[in-house]
C-alpha positions in Angstrom: -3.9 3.9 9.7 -2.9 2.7 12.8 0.3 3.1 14.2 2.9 0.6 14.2 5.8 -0.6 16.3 9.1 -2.7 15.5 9.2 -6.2 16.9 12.1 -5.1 19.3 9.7 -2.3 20.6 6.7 -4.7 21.1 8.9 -7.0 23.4 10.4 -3.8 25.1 6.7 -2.8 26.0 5.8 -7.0 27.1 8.7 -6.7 29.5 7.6 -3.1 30.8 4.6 -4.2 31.4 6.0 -8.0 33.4 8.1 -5.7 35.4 5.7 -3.0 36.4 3.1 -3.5 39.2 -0.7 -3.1 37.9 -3.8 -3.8 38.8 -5.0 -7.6 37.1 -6.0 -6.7 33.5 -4.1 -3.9 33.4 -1.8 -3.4 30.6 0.0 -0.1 29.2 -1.7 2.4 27.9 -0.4 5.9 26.0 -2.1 8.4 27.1 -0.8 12.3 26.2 -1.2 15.4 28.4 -2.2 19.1 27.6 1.3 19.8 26.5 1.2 17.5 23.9 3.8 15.1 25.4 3.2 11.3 25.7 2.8 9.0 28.6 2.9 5.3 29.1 1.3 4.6 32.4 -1.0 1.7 33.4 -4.3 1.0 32.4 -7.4 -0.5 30.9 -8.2 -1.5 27.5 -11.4 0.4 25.9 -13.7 0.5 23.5 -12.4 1.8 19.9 -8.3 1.2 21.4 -5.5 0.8 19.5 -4.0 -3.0 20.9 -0.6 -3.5 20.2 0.4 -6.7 20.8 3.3 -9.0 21.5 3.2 -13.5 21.3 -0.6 -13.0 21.1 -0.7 -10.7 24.3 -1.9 -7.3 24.5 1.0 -4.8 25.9 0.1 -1.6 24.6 -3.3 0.2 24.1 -3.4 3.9 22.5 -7.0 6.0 22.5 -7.9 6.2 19.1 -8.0 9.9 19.0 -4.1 9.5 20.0 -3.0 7.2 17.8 -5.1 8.4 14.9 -3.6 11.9 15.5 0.3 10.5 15.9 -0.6 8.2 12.7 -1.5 11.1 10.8 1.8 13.4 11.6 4.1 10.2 11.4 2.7 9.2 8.0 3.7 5.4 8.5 6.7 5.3 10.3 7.9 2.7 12.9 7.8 3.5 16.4 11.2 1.6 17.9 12.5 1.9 21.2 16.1 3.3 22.1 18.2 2.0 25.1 19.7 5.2 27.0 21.6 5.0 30.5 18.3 5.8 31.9 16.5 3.0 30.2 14.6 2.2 27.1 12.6 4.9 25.4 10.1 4.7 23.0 11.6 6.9 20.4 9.1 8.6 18.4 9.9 10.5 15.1 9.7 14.0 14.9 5.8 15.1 14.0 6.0 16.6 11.0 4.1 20.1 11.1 1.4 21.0 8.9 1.7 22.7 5.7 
């Protein structure tokens, strides 16, 4: 199951990705690190990708292995984004840990 983002999320991401410099086809990609913490930093599409898109355009793409991982511990939810004094977040709910 892939995941899935709110409509207010998808248009947070387009305008992340109009007001960040990248490389021509380019878009953002999540990527996660050793510590298990997640990164949206630019990138290219591949092969097997989640796309998330917004009006028809690609914004987001997520590994499978990433995404299939974060579908399984968020069991359907909504990814939404949060505006804090820093800036919007992608708010992620808690994984829920294996029983």
């Amino acid at each position: 199951m892939p995941l899935t983002f709110t409509h207010r999320a998808r248009a947070a991401l387009k305008r992340l990705l109009d007001e960040t410099e990248h490389e021509e086809g380019e878009v953002i990609r999540m990527k996660s690190d050793l510590h298990g913490n997640y990164h949206l930093v630019p990138g290219r599409q591949q092969e097997n990708d989640q796309a998330v898109e917004y009006e028809g355009q690609v914004v987001l793409v997520i590994k499978a292995t990433v995404g299939d991982h974060l579908a399984e511990h968020l069991r359907g939810a909504e990814l939404d984004i949060v505006e804090t004094p820093d800036g919007p977040v992608l708010d992620m709910p808690k994984v829920e840990e294996h029983k």
